[in-house]
MDAnalysis code that builds the backbone (N, CA, C; Angstrom):
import MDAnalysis as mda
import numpy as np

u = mda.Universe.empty(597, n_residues=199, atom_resindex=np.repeat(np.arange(199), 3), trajectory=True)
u.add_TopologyAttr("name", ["N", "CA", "C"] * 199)
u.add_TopologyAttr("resid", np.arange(1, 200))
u.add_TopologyAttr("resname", ["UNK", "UNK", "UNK", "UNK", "UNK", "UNK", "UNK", "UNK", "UNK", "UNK", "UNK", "UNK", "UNK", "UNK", "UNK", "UNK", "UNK", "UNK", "UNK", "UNK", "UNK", "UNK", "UNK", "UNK", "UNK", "UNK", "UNK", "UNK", "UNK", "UNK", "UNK", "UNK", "UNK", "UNK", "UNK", "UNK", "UNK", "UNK", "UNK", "UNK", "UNK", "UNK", "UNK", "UNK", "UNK", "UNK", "UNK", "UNK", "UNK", "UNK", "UNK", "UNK", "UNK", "UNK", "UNK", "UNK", "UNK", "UNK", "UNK", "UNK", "UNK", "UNK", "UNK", "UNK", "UNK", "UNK", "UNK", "UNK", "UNK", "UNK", "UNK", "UNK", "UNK", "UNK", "UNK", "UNK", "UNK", "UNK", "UNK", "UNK", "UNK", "UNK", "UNK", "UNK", "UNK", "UNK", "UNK", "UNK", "UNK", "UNK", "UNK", "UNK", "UNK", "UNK", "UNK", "UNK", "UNK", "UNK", "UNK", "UNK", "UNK", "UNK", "UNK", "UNK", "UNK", "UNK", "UNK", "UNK", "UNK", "UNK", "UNK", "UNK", "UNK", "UNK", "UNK", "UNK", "UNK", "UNK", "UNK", "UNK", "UNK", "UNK", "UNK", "UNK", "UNK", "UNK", "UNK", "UNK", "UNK", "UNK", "UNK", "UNK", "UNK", "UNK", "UNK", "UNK", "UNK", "UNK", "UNK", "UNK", "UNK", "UNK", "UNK", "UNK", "UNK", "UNK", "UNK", "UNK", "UNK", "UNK", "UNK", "UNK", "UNK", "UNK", "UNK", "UNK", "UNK", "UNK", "UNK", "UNK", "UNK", "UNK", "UNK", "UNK", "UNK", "UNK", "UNK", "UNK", "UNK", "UNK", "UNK", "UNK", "UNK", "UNK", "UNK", "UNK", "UNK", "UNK", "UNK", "UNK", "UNK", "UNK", "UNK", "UNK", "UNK", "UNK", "UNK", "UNK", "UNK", "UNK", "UNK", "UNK", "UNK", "UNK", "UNK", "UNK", "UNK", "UNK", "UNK"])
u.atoms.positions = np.array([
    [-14.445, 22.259, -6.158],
    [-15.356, 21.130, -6.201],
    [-14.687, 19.897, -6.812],
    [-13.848, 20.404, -7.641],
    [-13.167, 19.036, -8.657],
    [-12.224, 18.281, -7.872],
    [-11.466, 19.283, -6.963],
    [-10.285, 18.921, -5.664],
    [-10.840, 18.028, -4.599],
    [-12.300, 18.077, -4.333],
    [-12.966, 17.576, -3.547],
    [-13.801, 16.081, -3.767],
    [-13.996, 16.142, -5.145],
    [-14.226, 15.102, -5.836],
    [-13.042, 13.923, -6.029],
    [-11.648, 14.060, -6.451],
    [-10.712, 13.601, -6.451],
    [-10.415, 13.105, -5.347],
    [-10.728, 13.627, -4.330],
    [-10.087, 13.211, -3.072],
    [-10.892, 12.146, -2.307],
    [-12.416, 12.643, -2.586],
    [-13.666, 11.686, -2.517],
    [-13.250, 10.366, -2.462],
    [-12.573, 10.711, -3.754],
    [-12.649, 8.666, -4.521],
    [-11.388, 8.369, -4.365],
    [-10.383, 9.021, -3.928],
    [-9.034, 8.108, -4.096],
    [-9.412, 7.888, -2.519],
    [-10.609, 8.413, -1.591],
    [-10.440, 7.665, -0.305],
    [-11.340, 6.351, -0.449],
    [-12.276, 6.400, -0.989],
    [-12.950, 5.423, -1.221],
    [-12.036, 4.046, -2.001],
    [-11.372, 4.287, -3.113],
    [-10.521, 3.557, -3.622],
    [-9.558, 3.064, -2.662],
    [-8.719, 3.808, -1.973],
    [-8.163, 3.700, -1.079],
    [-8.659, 2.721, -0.137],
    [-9.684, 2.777, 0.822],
    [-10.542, 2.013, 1.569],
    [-10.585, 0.469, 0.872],
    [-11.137, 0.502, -0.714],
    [-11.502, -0.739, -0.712],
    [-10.428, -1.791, -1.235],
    [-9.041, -0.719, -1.396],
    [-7.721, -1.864, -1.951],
    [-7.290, -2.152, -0.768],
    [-7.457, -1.107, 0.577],
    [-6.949, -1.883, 2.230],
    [-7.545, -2.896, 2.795],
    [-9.115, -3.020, 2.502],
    [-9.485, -3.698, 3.164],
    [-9.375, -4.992, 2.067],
    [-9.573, -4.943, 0.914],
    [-8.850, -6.369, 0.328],
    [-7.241, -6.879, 1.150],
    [-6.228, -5.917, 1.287],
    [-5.170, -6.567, 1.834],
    [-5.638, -6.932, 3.483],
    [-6.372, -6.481, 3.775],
    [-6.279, -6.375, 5.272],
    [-7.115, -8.029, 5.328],
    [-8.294, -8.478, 4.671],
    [-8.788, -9.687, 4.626],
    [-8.157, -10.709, 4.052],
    [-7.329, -10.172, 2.712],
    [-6.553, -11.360, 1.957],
    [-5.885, -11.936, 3.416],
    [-4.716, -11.711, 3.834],
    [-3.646, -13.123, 4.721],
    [-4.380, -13.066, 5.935],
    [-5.412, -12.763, 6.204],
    [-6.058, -13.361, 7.684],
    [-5.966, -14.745, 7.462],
    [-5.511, -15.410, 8.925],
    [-5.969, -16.863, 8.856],
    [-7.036, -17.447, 8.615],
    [-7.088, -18.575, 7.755],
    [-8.233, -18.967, 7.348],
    [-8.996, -18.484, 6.515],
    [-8.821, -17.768, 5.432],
    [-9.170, -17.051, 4.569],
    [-8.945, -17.384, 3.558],
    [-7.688, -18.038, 2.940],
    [-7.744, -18.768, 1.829],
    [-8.102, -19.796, 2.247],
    [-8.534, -20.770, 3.224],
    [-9.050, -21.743, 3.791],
    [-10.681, -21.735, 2.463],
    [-10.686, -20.685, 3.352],
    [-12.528, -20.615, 3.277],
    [-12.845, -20.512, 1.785],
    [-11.967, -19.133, 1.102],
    [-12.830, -19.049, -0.253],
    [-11.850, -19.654, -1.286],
    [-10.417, -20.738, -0.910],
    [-9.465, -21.130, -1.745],
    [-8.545, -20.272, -2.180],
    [-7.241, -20.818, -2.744],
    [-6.044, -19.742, -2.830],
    [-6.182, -19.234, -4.268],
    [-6.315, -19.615, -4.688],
    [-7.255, -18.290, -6.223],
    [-8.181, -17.368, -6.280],
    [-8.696, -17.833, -5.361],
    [-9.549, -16.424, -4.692],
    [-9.262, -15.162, -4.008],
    [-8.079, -16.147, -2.806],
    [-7.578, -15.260, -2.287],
    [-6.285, -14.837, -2.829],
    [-5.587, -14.870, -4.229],
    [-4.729, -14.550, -5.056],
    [-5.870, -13.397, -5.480],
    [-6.952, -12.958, -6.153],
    [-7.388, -12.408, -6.975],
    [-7.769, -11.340, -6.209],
    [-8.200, -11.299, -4.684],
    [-8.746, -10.700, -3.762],
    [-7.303, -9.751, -3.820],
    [-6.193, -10.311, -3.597],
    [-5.030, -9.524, -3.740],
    [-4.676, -8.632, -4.663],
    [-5.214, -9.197, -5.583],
    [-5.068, -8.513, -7.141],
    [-6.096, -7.023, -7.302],
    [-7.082, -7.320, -7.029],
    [-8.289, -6.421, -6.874],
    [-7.946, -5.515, -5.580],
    [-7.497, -5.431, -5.281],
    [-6.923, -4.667, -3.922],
    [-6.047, -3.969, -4.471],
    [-5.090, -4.565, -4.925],
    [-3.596, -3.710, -6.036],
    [-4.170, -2.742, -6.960],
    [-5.281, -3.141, -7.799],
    [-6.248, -2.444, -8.923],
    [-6.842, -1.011, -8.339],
    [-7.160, -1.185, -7.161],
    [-7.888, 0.055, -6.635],
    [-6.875, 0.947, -5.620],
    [-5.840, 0.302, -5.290],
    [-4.857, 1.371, -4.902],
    [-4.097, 1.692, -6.051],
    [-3.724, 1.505, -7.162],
    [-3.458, 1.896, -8.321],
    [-4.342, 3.006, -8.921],
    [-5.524, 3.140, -8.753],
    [-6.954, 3.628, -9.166],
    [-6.752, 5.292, -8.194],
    [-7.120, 4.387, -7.262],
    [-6.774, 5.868, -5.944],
    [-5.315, 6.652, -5.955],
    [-4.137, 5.567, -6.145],
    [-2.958, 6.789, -6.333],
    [-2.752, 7.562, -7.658],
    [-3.363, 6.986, -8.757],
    [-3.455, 7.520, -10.371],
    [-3.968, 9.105, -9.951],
    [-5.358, 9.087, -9.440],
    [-6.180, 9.843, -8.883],
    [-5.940, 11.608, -7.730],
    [-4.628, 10.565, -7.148],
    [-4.245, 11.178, -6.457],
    [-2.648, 12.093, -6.603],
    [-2.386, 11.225, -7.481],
    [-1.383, 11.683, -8.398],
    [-1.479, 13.155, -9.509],
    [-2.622, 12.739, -10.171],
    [-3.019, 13.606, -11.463],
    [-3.208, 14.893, -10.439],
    [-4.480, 14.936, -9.344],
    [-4.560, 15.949, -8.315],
    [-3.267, 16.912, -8.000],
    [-2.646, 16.204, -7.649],
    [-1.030, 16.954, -7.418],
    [-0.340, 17.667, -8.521],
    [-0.610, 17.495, -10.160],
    [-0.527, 18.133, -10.542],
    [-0.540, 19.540, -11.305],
    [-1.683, 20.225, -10.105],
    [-2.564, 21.284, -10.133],
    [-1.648, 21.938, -9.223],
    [-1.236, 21.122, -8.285],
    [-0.297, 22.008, -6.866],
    [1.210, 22.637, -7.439],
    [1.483, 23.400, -6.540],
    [3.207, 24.022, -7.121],
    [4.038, 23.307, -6.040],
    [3.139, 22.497, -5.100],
    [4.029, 21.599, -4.149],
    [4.541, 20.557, -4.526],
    [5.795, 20.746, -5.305],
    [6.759, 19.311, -5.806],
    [7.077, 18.344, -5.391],
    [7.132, 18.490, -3.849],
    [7.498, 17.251, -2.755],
    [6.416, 16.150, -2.839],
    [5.026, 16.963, -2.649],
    [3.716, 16.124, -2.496],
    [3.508, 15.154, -4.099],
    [3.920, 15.904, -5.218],
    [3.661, 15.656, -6.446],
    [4.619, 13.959, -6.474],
    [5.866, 14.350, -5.754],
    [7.004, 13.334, -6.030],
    [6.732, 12.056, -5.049],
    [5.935, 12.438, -4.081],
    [5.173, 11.254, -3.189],
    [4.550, 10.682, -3.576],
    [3.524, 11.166, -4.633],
    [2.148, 10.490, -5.379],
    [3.040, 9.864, -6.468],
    [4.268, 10.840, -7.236],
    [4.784, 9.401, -7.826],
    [5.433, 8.543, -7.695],
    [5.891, 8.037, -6.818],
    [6.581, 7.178, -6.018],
    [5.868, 6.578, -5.408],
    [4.329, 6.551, -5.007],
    [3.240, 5.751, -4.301],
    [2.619, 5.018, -5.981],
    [2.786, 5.911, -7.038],
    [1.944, 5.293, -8.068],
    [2.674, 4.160, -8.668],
    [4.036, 4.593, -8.345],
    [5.020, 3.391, -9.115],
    [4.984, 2.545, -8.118],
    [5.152, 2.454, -6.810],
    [4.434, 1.364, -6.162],
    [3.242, 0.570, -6.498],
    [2.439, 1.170, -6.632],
    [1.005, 0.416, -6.810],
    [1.584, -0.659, -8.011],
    [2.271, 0.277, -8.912],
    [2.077, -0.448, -10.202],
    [3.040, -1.842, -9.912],
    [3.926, -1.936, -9.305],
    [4.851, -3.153, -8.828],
    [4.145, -4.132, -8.001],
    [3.246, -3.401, -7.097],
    [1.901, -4.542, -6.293],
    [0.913, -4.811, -7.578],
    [1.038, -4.618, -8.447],
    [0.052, -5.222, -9.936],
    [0.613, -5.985, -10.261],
    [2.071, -5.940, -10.464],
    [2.567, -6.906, -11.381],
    [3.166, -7.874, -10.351],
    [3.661, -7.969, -9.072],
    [3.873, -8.737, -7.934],
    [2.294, -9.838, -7.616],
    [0.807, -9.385, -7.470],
    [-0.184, -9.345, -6.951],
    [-0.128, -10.360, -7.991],
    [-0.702, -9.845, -9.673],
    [-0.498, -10.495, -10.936],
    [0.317, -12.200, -11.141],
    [1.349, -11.280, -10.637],
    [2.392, -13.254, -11.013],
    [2.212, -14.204, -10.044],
    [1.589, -13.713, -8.732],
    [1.691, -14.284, -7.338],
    [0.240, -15.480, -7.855],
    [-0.552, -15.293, -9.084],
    [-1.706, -16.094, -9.285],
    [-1.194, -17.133, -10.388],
    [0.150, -16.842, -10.936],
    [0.760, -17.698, -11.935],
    [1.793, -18.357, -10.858],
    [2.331, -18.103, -10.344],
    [3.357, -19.075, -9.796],
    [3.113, -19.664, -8.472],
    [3.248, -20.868, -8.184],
    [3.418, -21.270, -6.933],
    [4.443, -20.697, -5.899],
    [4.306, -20.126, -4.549],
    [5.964, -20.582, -3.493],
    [6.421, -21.870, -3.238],
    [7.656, -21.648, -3.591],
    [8.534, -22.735, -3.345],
    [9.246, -22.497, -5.183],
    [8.507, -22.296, -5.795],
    [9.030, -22.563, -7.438],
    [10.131, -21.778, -7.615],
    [11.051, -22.026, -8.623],
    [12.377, -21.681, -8.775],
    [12.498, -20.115, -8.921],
    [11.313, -19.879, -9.877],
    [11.155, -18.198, -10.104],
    [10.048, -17.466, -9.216],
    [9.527, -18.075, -7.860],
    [8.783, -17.335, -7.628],
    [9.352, -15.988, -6.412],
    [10.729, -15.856, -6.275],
    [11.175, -15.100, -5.924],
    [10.993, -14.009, -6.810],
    [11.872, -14.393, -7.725],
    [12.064, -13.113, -9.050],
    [10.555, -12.599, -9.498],
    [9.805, -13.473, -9.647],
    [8.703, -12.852, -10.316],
    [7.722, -12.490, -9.669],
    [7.787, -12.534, -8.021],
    [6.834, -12.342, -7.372],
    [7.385, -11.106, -6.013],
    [8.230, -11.792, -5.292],
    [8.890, -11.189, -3.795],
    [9.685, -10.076, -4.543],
    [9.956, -9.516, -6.115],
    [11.006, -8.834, -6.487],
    [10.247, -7.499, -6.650],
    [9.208, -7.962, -7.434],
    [8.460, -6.557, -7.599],
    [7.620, -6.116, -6.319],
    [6.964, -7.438, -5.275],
    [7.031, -6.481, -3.614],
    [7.627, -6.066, -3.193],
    [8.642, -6.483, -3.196],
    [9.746, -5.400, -2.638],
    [9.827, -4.466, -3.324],
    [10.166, -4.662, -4.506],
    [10.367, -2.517, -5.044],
    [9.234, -1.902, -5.057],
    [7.856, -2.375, -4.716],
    [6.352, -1.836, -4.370],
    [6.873, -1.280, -3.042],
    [6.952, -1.796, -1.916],
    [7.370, -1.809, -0.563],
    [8.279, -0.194, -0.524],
    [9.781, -0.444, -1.444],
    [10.247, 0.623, -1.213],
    [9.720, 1.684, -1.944],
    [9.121, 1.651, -2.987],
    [8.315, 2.986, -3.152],
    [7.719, 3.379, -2.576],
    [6.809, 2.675, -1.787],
    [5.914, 3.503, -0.641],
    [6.551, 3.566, 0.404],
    [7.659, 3.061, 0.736],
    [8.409, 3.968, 2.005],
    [8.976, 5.235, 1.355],
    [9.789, 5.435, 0.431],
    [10.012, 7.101, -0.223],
    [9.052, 7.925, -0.334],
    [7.520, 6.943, -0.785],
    [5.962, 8.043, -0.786],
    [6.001, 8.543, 0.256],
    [5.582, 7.723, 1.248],
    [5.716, 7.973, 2.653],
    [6.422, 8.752, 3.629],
    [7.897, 8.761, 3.343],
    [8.951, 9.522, 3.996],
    [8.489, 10.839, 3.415],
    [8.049, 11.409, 2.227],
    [8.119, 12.843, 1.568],
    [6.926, 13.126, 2.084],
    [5.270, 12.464, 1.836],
    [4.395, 13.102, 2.535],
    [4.667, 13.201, 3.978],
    [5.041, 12.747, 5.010],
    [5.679, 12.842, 6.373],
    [6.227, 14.361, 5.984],
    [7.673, 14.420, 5.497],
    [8.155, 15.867, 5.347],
    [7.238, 16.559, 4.981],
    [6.547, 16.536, 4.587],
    [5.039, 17.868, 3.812],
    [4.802, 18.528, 4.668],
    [3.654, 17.382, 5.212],
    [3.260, 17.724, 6.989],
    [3.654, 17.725, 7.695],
    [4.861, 17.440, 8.133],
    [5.454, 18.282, 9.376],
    [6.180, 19.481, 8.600],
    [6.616, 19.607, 7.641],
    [7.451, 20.930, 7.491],
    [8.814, 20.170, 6.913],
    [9.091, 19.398, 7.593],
    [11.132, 18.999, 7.892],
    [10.699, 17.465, 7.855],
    [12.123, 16.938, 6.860],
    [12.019, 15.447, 7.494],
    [11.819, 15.037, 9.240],
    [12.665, 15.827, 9.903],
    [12.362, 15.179, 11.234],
    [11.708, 15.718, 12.071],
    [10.622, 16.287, 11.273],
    [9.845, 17.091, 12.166],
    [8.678, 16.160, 12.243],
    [7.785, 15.796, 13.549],
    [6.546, 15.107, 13.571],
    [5.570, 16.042, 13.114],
    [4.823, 15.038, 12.207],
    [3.496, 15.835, 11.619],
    [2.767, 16.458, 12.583],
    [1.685, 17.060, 12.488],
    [0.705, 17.974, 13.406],
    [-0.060, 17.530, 13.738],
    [-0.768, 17.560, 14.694],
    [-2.365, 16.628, 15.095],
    [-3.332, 17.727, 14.063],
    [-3.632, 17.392, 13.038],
    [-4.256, 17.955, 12.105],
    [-4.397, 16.621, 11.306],
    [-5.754, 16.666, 10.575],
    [-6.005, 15.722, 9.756],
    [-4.737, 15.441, 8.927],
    [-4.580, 16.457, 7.713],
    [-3.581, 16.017, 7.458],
    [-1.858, 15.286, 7.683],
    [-1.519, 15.980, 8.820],
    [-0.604, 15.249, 9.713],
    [-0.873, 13.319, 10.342],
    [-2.256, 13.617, 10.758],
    [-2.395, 12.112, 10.999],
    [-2.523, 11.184, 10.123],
    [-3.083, 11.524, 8.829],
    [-3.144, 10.551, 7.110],
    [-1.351, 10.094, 7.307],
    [-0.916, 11.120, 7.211],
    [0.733, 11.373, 6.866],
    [1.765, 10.255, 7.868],
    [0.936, 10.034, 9.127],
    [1.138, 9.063, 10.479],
    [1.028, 7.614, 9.754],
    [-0.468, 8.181, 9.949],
    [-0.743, 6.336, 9.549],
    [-0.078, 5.668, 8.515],
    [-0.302, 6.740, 7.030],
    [0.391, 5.973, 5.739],
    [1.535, 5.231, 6.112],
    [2.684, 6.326, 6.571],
    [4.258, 5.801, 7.008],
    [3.723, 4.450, 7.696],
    [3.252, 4.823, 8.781],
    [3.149, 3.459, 9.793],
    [2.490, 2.227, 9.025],
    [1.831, 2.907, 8.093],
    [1.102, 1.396, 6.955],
    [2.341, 1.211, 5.675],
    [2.797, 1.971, 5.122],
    [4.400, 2.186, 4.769],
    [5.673, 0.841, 5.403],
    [5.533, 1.243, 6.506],
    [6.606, 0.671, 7.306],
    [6.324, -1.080, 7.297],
    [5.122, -1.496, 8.060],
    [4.289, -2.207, 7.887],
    [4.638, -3.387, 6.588],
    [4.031, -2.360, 5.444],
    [4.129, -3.297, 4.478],
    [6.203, -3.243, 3.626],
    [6.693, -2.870, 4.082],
    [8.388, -3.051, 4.102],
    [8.565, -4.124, 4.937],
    [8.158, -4.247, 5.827],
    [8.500, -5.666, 6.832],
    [7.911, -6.710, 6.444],
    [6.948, -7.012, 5.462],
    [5.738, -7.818, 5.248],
    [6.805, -8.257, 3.749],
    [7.389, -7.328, 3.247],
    [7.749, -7.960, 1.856],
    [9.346, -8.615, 2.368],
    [10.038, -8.151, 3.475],
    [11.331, -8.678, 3.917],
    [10.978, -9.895, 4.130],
    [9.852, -10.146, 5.165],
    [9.866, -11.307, 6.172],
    [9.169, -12.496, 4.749],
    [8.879, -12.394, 3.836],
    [7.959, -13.124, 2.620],
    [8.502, -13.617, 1.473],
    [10.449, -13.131, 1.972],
    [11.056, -13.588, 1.220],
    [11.250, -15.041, 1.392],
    [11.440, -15.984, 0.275],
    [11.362, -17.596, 0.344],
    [13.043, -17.648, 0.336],
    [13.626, -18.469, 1.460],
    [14.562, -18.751, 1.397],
    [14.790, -19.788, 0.257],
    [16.199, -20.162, -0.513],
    [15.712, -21.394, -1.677],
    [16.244, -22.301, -0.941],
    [16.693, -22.558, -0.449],
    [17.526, -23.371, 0.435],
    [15.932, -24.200, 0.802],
    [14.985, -23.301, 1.301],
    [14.344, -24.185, 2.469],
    [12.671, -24.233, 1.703],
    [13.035, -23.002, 0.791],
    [11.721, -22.766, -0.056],
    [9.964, -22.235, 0.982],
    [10.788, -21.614, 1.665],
    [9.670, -21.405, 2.842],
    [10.185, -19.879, 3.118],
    [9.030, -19.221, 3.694],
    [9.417, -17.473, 3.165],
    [9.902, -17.498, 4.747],
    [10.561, -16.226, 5.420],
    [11.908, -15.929, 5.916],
    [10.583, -16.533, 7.489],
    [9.250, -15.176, 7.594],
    [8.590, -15.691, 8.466],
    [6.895, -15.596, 7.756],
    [6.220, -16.649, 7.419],
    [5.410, -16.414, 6.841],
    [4.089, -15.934, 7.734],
    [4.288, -16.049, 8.908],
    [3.191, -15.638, 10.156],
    [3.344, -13.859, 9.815],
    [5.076, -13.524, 9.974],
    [4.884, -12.446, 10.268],
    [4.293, -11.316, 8.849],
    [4.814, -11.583, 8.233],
    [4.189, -11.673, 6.565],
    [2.781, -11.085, 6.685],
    [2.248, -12.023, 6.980],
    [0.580, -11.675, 6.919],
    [0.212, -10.530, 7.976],
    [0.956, -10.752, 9.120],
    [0.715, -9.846, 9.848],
    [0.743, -8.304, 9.990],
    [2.013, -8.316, 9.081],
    [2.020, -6.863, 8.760],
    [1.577, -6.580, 7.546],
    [1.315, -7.595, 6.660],
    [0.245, -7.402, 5.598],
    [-0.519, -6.249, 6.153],
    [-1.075, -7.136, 7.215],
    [-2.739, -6.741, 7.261],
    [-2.310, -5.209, 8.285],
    [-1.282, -4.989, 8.780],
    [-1.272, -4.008, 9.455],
    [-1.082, -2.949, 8.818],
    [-0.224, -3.213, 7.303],
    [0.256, -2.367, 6.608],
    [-0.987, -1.821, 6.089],
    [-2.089, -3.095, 5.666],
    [-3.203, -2.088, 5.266],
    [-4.690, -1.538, 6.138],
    [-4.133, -1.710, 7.860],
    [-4.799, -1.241, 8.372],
    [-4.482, 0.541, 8.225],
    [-3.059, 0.790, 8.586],
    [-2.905, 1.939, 8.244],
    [-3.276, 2.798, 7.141],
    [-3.121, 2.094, 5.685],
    [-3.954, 2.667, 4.963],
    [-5.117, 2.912, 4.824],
    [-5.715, 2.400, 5.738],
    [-7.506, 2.304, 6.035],
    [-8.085, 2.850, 7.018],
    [-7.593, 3.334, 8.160],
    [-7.478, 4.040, 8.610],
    [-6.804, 5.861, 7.892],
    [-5.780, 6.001, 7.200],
    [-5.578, 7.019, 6.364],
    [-6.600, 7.454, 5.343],
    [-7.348, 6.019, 5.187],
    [-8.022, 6.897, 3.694],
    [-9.625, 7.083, 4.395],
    [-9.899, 6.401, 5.657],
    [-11.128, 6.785, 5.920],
    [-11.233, 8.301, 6.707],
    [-10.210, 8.766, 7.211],
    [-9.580, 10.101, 7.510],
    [-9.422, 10.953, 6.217],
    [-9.105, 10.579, 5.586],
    [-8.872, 11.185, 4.114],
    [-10.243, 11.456, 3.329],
    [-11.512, 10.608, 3.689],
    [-12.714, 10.725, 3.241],
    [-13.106, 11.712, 4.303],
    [-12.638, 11.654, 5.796],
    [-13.687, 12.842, 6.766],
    [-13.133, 14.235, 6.144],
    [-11.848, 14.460, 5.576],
    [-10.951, 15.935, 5.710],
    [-12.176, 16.975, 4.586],
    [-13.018, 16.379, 3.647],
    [-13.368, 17.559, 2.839],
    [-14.558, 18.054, 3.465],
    [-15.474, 17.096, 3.883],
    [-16.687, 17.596, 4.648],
    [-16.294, 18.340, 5.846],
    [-15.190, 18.371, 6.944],
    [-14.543, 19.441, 7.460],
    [-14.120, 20.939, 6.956],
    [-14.026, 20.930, 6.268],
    [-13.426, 21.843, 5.106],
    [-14.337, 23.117, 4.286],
])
């Protein structure tokens, strides 16, 4: 019951830090509610995937499956780099001298933690790194994450600010896989909410 409970809420948590990223860089969105809003919307999104991988983390340490355990921590130390990335991104302007370092530095090492989360739950469920997961719930969470994984790795490359030009590498594409990165997670965690009532 307690396994089921845990899992409850890191999908729910899950759900509501994707769909903050997935609304934050839509066009016209900081238009509408202003860019402090939509800085904080970012922030609050980081808070509850932090919330859900804590969650999902502690869970794993009931299992004797080490791989899964080492995914959740490597997704949690992510989260925590989208806190402190999410965090400075409301103190500094782009274009500013440090908003590389204090902002694009810790997305990116957010980014690559959840591609290592990602790559190990992938190996779980399929068995083998290069084995494709299973059409089984769990196999498809394991799909999407990577593919929301992948997603948000391209979103923190392309968001880098050149200094030269002070304009990030592609800021269209940026948002785009923002939001794709956290479609996949939203899609994963609303799958992740159907798996216990199956069960």
């Amino acid at each position: 019951m307690l396994a089921v409970v845990a899992t409850r809420w890191t999908g729910v948590l899950f759900a509501l830090g994707s769909a903050c990223f997935l609304v934050g860089p839509l066009p016209g969105f900081a238009e509408l509610v202003g860019v402090r809003a939509d800085g904080r919307v970012f922030f609050v999104g980081s808070l509850f995937f932090t919330c859900a991988a804590l969650i999902q983390w502690r869970s794993t340490s009931w299992s004797r499956d080490r791989t899964s355990w080492w995914s959740c921590a490597w997704q949690q130390a992510g989260t925590l780099f989208f806190n402190r990335s999410t965090w400075d991104a409301l103190q500094a302007a782009v274009g500013s001298p440090s908003y590389d370092q204090t902002v694009w530095r810790p997305d990116a090492l957010g980014s690559v933690c959840f591609l290592v989360s990602g790559a190990l739950a992938w190996s779980v469920a399929g068995g083998a790194w290069r084995r494709r997961p299973p059409r089984t719930p769990e196999g498809r969470i394991a799909a999407v994450n990577m593919a929301g994984c992948g997603a948000f790795g391209v979103s923190a490359l392309t968001a880098y600010v050149v200094p030269s030009s002070a304009d990030e590498v592609d800021a269209a594409l940026a948002a785009l896989t923002t939001c794709l990165g956290a479609l996949g997670f939203l899609v994963g965690a609303l799958l992740l909410l159907r798996e216990p009532q199956a069960s």
